[in-house]
DOMISE-805853 format. One record per atom (N, C-alpha, C): residue in one letter; x, y, z. Coordinates in steps of 0.05 Angstrom, whole numbers, padded with zeros to 5 digits, always signed. Example, Ala and Ser with C-alpha at 12.3 -4.5 7.8 and 13.67 -1.06 7.14 Angstrom:
a+00264-00114+00156;a+00246-00090+00156;a+00264-00066+00156;s+00257-00045+00142;s+00273-00021+00143;s+00258+00001+00157;
***
This chain:
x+00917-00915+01537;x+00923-00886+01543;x+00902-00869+01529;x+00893-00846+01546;x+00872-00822+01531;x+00891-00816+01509;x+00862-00807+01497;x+00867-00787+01476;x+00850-00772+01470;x+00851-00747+01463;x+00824-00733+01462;x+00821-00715+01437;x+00807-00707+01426;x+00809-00695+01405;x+00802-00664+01417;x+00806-00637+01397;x+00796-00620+01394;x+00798-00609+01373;x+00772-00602+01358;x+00769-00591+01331;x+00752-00564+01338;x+00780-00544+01323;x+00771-00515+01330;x+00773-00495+01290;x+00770-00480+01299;x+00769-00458+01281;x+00803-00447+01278;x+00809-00444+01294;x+00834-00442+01302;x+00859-00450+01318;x+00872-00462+01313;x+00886-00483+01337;x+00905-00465+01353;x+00909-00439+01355;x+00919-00423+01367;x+00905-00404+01379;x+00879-00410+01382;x+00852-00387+01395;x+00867-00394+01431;x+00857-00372+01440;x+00865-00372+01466;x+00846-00398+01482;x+00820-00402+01472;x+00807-00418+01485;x+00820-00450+01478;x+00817-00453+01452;x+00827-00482+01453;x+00861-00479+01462;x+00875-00464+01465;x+00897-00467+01477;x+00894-00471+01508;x+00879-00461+01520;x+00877-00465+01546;x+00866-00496+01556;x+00852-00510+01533;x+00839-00530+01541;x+00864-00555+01528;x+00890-00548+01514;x+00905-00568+01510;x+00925-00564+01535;x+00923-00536+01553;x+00948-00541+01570;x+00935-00552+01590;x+00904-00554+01597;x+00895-00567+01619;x+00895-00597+01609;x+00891-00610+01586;x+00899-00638+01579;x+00932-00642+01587;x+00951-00633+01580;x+00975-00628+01577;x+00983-00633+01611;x+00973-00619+01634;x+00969-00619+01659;x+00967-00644+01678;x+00946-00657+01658;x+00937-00689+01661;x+00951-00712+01650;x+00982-00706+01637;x+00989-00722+01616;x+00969-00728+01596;x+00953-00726+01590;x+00927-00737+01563;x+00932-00724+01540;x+00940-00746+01528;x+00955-00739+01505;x+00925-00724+01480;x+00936-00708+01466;x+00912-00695+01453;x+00921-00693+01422;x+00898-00688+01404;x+00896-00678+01376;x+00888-00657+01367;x+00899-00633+01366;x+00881-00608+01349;x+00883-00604+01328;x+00860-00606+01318;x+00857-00598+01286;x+00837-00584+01272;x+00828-00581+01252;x+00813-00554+01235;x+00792-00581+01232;x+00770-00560+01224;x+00750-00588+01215;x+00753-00594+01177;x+00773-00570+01167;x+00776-00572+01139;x+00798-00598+01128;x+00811-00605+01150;x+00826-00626+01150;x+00816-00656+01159;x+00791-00649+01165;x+00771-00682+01172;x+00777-00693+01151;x+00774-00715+01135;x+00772-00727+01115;x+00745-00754+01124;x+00720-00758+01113;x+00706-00771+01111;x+00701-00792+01092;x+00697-00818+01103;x+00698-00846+01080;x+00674-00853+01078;x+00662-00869+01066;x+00647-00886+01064;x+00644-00912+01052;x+00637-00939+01058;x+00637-00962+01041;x+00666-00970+01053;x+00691-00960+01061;x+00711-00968+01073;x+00731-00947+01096;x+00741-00959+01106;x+00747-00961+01136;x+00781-00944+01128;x+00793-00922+01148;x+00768-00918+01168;x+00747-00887+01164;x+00733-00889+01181;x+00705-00870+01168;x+00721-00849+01176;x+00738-00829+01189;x+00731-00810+01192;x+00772-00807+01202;x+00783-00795+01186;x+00809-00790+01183;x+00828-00759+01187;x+00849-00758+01207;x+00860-00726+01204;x+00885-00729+01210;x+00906-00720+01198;x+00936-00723+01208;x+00942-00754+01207;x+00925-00784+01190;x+00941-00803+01197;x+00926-00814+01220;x+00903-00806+01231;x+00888-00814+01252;x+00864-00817+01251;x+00859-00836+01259;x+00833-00858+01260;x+00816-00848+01288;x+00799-00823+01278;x+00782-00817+01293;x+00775-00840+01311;x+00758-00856+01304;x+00745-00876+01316;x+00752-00891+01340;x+00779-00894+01321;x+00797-00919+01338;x+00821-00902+01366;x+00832-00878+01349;x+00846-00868+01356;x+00844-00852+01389;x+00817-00838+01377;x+00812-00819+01404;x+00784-00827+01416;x+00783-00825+01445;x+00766-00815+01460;x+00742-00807+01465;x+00749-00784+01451;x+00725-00762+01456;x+00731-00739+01439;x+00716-00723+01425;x+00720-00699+01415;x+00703-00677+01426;x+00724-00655+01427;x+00715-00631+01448;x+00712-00617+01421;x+00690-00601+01418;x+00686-00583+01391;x+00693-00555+01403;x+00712-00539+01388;x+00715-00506+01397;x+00693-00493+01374;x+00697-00468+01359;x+00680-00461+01353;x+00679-00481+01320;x+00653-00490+01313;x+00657-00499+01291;x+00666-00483+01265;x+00666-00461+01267;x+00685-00447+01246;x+00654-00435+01222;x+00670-00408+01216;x+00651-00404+01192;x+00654-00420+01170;x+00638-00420+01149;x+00632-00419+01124;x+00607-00431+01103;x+00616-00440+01086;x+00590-00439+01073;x+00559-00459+01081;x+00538-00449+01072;x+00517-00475+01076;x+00533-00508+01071;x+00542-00509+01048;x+00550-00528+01049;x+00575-00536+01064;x+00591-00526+01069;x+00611-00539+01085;x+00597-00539+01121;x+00591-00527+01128;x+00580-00525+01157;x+00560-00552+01156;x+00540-00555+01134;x+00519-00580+01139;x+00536-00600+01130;x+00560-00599+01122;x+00566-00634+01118;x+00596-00630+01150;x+00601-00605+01164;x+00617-00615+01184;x+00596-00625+01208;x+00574-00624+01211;x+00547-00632+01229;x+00547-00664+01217;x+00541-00663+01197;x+00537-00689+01184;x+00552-00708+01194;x+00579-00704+01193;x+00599-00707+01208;x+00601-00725+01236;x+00591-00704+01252;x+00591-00705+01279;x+00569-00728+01283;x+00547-00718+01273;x+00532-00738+01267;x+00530-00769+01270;x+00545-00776+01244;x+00555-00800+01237;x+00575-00802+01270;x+00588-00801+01277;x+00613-00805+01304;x+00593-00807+01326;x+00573-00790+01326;x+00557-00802+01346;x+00537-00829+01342;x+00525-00835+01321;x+00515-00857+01315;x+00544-00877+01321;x+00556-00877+01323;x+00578-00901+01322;x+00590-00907+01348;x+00573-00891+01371;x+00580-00884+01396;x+00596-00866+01413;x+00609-00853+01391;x+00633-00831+01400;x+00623-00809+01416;x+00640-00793+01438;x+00632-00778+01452;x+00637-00754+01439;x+00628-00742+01436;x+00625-00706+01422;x+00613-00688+01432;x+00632-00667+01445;x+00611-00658+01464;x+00619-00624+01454;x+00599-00605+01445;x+00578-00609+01445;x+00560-00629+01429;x+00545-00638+01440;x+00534-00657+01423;x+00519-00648+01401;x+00522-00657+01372;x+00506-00647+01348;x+00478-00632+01345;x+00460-00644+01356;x+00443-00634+01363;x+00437-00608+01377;x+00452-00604+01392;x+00458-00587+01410;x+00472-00560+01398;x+00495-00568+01385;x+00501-00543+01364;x+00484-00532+01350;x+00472-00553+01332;x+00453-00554+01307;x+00424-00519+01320;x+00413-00534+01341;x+00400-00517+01350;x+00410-00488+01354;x+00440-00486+01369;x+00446-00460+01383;x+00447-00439+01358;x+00456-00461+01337;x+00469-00441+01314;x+00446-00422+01304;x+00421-00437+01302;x+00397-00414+01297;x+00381-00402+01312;x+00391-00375+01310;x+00372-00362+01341;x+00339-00368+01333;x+00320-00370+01305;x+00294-00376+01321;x+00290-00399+01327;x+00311-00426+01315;x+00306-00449+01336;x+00302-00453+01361;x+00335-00434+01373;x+00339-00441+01399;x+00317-00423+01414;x+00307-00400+01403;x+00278-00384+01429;x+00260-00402+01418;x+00256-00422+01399;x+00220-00431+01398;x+00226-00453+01413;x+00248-00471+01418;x+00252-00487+01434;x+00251-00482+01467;x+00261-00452+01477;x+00255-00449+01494;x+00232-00438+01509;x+00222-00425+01485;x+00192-00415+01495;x+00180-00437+01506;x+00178-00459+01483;x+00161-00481+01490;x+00168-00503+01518;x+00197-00492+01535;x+00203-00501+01551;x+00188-00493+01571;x+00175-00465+01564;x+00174-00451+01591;x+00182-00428+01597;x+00211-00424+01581;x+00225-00402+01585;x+00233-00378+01578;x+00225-00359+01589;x+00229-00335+01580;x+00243-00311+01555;x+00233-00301+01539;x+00251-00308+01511;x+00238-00272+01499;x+00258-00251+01487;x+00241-00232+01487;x+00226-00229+01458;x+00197-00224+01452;x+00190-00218+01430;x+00201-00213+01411;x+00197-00243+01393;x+00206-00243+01365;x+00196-00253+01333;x+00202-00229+01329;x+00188-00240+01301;x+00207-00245+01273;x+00198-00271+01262;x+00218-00274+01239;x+00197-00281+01206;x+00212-00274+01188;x+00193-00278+01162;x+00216-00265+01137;x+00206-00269+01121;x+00222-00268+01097;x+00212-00247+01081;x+00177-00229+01097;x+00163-00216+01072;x+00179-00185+01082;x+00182-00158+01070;x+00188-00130+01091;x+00165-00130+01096;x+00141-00126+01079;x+00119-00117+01093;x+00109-00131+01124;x+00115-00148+01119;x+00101-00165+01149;x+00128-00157+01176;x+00149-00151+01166;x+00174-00137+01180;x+00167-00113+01186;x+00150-00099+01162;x+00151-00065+01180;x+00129-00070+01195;x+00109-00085+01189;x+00085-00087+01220;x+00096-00091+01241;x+00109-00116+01240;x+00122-00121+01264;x+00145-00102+01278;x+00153-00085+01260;x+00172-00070+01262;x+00156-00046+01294;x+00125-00034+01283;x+00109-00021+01296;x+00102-00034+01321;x+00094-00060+01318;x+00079-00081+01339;x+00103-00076+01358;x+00117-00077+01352;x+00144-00085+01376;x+00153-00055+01383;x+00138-00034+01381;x+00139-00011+01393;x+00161+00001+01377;x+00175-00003+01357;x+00191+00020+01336;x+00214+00028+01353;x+00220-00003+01362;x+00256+00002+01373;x+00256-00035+01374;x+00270-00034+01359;x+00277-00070+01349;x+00312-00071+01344;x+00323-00097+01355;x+00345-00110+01350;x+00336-00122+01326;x+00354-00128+01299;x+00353-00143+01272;x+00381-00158+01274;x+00380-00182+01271;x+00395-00204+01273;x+00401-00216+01253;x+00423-00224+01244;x+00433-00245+01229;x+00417-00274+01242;x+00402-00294+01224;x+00396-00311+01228;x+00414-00331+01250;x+00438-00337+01228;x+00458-00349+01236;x+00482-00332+01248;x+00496-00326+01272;x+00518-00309+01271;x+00519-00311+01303;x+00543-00303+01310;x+00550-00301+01341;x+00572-00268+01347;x+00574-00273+01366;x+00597-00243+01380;x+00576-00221+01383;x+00553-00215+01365;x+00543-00188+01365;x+00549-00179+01332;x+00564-00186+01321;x+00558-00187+01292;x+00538-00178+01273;x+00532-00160+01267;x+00517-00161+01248;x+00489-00155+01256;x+00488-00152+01289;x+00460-00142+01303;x+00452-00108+01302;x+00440-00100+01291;x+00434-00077+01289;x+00404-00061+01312;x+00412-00035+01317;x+00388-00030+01327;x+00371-00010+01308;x+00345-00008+01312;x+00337+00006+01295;x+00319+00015+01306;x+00295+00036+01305;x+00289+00048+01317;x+00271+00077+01292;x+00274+00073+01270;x+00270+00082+01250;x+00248+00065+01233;x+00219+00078+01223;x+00220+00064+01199;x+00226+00063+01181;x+00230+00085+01157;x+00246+00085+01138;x+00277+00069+01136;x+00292+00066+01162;x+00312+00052+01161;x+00305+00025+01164;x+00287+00023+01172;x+00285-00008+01176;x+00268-00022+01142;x+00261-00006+01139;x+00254-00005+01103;x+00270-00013+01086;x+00296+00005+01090;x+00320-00001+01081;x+00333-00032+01081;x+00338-00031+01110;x+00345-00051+01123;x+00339-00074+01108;x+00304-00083+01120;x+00295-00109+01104;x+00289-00112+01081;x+00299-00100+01062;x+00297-00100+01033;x+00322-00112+01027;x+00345-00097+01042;x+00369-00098+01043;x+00371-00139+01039;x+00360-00141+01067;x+00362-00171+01076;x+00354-00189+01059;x+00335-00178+01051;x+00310-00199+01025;x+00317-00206+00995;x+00338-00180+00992;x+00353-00179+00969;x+00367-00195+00970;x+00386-00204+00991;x+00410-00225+00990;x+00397-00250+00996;x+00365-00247+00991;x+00354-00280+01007;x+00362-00290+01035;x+00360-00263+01053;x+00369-00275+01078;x+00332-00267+01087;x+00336-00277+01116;x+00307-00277+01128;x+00309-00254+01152;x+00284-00246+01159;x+00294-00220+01173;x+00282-00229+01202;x+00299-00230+01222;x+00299-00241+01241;x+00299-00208+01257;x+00276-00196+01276;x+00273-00184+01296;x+00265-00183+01316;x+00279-00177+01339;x+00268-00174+01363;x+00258-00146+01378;x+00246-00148+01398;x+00234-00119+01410;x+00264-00106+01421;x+00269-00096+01429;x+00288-00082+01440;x+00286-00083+01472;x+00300-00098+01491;x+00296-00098+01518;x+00312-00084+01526;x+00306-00061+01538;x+00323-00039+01561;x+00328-00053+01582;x+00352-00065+01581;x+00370-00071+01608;x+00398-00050+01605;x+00399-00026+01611;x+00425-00015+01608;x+00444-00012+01587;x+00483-00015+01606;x+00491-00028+01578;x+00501-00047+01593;x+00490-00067+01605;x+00500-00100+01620;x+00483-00119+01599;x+00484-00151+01607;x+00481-00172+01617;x+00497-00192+01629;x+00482-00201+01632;x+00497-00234+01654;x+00500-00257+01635;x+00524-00264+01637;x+00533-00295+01618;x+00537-00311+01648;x+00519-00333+01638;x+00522-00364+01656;x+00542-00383+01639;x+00564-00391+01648;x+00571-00421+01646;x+00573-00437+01648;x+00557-00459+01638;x+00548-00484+01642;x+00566-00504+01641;x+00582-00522+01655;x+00589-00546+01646;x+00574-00567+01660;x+00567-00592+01643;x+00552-00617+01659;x+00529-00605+01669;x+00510-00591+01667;x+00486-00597+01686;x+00489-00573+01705;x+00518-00551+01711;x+00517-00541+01736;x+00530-00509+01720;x+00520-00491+01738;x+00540-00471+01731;x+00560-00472+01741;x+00590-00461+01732;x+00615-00465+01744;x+00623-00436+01749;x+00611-00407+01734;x+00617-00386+01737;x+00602-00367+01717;x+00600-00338+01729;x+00579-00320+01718;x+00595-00292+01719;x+00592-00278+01699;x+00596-00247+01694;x+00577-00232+01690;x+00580-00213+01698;x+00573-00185+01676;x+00583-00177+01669;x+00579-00170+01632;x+00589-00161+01618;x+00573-00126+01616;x+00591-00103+01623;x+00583-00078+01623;x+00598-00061+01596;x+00584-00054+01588;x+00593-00039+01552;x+00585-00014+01551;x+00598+00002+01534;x+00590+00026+01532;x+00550+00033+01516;x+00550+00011+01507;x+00527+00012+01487;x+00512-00012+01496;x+00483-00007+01483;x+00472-00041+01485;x+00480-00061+01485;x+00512-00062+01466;x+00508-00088+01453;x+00533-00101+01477;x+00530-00116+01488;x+00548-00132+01510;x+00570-00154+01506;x+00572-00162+01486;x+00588-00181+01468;x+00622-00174+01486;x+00631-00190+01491;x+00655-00180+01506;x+00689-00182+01491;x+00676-00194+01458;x+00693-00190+01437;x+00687-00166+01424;x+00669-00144+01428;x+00657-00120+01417;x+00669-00098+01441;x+00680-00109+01462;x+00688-00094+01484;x+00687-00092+01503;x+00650-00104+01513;x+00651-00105+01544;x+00656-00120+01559;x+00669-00102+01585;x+00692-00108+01611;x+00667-00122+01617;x+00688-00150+01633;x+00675-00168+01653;x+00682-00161+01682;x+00654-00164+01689;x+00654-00165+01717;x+00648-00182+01741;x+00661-00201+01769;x+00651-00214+01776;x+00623-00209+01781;x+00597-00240+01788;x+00584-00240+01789;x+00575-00258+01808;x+00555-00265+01826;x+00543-00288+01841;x+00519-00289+01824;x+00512-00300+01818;x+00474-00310+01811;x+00458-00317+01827;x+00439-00300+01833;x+00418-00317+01848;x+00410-00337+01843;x+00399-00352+01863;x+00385-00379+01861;x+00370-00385+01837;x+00347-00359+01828;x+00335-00367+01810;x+00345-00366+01783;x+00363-00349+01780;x+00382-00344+01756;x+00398-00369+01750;x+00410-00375+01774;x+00423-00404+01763;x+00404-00418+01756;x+00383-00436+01771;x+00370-00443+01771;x+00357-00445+01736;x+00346-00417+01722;x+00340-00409+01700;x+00358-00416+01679;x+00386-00412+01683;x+00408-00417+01669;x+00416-00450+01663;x+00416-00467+01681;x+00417-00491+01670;x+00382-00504+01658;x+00376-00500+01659;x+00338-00501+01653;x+00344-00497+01622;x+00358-00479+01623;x+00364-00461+01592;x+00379-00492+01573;x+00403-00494+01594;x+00430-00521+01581;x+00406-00545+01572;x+00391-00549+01601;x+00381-00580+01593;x+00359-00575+01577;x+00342-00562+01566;x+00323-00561+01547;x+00338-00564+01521;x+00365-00563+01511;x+00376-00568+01490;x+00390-00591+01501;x+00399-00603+01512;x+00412-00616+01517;x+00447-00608+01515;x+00447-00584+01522;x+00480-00572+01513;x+00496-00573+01543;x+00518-00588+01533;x+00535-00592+01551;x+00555-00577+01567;x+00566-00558+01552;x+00577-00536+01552;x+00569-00510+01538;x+00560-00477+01558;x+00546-00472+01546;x+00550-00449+01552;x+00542-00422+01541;x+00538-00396+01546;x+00515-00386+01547;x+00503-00376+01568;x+00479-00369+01576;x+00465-00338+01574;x+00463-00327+01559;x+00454-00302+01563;x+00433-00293+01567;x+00429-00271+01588;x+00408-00269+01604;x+00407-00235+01606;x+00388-00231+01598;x+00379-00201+01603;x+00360-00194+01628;x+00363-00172+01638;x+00351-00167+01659;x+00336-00148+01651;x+00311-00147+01645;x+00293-00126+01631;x+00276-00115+01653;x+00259-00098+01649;x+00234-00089+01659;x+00207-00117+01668;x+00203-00135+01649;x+00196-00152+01657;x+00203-00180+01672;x+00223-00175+01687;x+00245-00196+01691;x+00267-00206+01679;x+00279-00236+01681;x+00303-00238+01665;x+00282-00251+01632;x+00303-00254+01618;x+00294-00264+01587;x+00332-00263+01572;x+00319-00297+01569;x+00341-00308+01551;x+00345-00296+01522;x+00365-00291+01513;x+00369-00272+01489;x+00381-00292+01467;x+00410-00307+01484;x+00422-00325+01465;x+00431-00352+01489;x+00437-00373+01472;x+00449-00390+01476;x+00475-00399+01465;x+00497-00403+01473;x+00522-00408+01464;x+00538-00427+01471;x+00533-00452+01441;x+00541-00483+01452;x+00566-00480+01443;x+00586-00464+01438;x+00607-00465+01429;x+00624-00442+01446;x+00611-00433+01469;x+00629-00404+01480;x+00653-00402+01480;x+00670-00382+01485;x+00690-00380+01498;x+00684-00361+01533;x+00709-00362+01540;x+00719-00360+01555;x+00736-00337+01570;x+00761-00326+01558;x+00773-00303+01559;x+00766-00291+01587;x+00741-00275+01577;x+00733-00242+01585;x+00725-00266+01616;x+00705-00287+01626;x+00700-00293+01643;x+00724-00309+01658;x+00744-00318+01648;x+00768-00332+01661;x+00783-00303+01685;x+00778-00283+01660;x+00788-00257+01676;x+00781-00243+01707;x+00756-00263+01706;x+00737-00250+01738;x+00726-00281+01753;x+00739-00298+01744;x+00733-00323+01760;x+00763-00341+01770;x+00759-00348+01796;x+00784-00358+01809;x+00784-00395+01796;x+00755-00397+01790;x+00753-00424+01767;x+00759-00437+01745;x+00790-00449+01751;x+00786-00455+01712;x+00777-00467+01697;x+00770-00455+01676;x+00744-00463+01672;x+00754-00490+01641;x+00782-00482+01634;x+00785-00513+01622;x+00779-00532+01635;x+00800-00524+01656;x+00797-00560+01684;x+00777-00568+01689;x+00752-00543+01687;x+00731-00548+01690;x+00713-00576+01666;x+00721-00560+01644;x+00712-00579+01615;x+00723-00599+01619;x+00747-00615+01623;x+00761-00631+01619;x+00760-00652+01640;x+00752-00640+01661;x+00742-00657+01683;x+00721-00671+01682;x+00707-00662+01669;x+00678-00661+01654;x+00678-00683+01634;x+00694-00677+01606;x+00697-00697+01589;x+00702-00727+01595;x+00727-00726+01619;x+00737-00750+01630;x+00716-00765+01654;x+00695-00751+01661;x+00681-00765+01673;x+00652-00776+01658;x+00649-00763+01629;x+00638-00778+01610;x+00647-00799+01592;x+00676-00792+01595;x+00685-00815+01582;x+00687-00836+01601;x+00691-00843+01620;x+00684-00861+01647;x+00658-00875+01646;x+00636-00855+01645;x+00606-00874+01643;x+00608-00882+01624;
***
């Protein structure tokens, strides 16, 4: 008999709830749990323990929801983690790697630049001074990013130098690194692609009062079709990381489209709202036909 795991941030998030009633649907019996309750062995058996259950032996496959905040160290040893379960053959999807990358936005644009793919001017460094050049270079209207972070969090616009003075001093003080981009005028939209397996299954626009499009910050979804090349662009995006399940963001600028973020951990919600697709059944259909090959 299946069994499948899911390790979320929260076992009552609307997303991993939706993906236990589509298991639930299938009879497939399931596990949700925090990743603070993993327990990891070594030298004896079994390696990787939660609730009384023998990862290994017990389940399937593990569906990751969001890996959850916290510290450097707890986040690199729940990778580590995953890690180890995939060396041992286990199915984990998203696959480690694959997270590992999304989680840092200048990984995931130097990875995709070098794909090929469209990505908007960015500059990252740890000095201010080489921040306020770049600050100028990029025409004195820049997005500043949290290295690590998702929703729109923590992204600021700026448009000032003196504030941006502020700013990366601000950043350098706490030993963080100052991650900027140019500022691309697309409105207040973009387009999210969702990727499962290789294919898109469904696309929005997200329209906001402000730049920032994040649809946990507010902006209404709206159906969408993608053109050929957009889809097309959008899984290009999945398979250059190898991410299985994915969130695609895509700006429509002045110079065409340009990838902004990648999201190996998305949710769902705001796009379930404008798609006749569900998009668990979708995942899960998915999982079970990886767990098959």
């Amino acid at each position: 008999m299946l069994k499948i795991g899911i390790a979320t941030r929260n076992m009552e998030a609307w997303s991993s709830t939706q993906l236990r009633e589509a298991l639930a649907r299938r009879d497939i019996a399931y596990e949700c749990f925090t990743f603070p309750k993993l327990v990891a062995q070594l030298g004896q058996k079994p390696y990787f323990r939660v609730n009384n259950l023998n990862l290994l032996e017990d389940l399937d496959a593990l569906i990751i929801r969001p890996i959850g905040r916290g510290s450097l160290e707890e986040i690199v040893f729940r990778m580590d983690m995953l890690y180890k379960l995939e060396r041992h053959g286990f199915l984990v999807i998203n696959p480690a790697e694959a997270i590992e990358h999304c989680v840092d936005k200048y990984d995931i644009l130097a990875i995709l630049e070098d794909t090929g793919i469209p990505v908007p001017r960015t500059v990252v460094t740890e000095s201010v001074n080489e921040a306020l050049k770049a600050f100028h270079e990029l025409g004195g209207d820049v997005v500043v990013k949290p290295l690590f972070g998702s929703r729109g969090i923590g992204a600021t616009r700026v448009v000032d130098a003196e504030v941006a003075n502020t700013v990366f001093k601000a950043i350098t003080f706490h030993h963080g690194v100052i991650y900027i981009q140019e500022f691309v005028p697309h409105g207040t939209s973009d387009i999210r692609a969702f990727i499962v397996g290789g294919r898109v299954i469904a696309a929005m626009r997200r329209i906001a009062d402000s730049w920032k499009t994040n649809y946990s910050q507010g902006a209404r979804p709206a159906p969408i079709k993608l053109t050929p090349a957009f889809e097309e662009l959008a899984i290009k995006v999945a398979d250059a990381i190898g991410c299985k399940i994915a969130g695609i963001d895509i700006l429509e600028g002045p110079d065409g489209p340009k990838i902004c973020d990648v999201n190996s951990q998305p949710g769902w919600k705001g796009l379930q709202m404008v798609t006749k697709v569900n998009i668990a059944d979708e995942i899960v259909k998915y999982v079970l036909s990886e767990i098959k090959r």
